[in-house]
C-alpha positions, 0 to 999 in steps of 0.5 A: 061942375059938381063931380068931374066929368070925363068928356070925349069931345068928338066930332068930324076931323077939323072942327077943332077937337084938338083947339077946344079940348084941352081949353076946355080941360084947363076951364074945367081945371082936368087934364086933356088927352089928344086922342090922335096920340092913341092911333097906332102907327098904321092907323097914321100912315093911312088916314095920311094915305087919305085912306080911310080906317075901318072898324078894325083898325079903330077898335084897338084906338077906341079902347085905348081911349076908352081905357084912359077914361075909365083910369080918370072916372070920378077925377075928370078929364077931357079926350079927344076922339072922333067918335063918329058912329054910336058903336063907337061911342057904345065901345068908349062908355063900355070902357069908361061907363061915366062918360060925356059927350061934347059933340062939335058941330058946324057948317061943312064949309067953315071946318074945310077951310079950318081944315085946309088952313091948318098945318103939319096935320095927317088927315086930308081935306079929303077924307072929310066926305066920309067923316060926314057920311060916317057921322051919326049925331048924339041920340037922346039916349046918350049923355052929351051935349052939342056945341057949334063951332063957329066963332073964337076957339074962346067962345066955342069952349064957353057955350061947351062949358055952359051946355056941359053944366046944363046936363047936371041940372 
């Protein structure tokens, strides 16, 4: 990439954000933020309580993020974060103005049983309905790209990377 990007690789839990983001950091030669480490503590011990956030308790983590971004335009960078909902990401480009979108998509039963095979992680299988119910796919309007997430994290970053270069054609 020309002009180094900062990309929010968004999406819901268990499609990899934290697998693909930082193999995609270290293919665009930037550094990578896991999102998850911007949730205050209380955030943490809900979702592990297989509770839900709600917007207030996202607003703060958003901007935290958002900060980050903003601190890394015109070097790049690659973060994580769920960005499920357009107001979202509205919050996140109202801080960081340049930033990209690589939303990980896929078949729902395919990221539970990722979701289910992964360890030590706080957010239960079950809250995955209502990262679904939440979700609102990128708009035309937004600057972002999809990528599917089966296969290899290997090749999840390379059609990612691909579609990523193809926003600047």
């Amino acid at each position: 990439m020309s002009t180094p990007h900062v990309v929010v690789v968004m999406g819901v839990a268990g499609t990899g954000k934290t697998t693909i983001g930082p193999l995609l950091a270290a293919e665009l030669g930037v550094p990578y933020a896991e999102g998850d480490d911007f949730h205050p503590a209380a955030n943490i011990a809900k979702m592990s309580a297989g509770t839900p956030l709600d917007d207030s308790d996202r607003w703060p983590w958003l901007d935290a993020i958002g900060q980050w971004a903003h601190d890394r335009a015109g070097l790049g960078g690659v973060v994580s974060s769920s960005a499920l909902k357009r107001v979202y990401r509205d919050r996140l480009r109202a801080e960081a103005p340049g930033v990209v979108f690589l939303h990980l998509t896929g078949d729902r039963a395919l990221i539970e049983e990722r979701m289910a095979d992964r360890k030590g992680h706080f957010m239960p299988t079950a809250l995955l309905d209502s990262q679904f119910a939440t979700l609102q796919p990128l708009q035309d309007d937004e600057a972002g790209v999809s990528a599917d997430v089966s296969g290899t994290p290997e090749e999840i970053t390379q059609r990612a990377v691909a579609a990523l270069r193809r926003l600047e054609d």
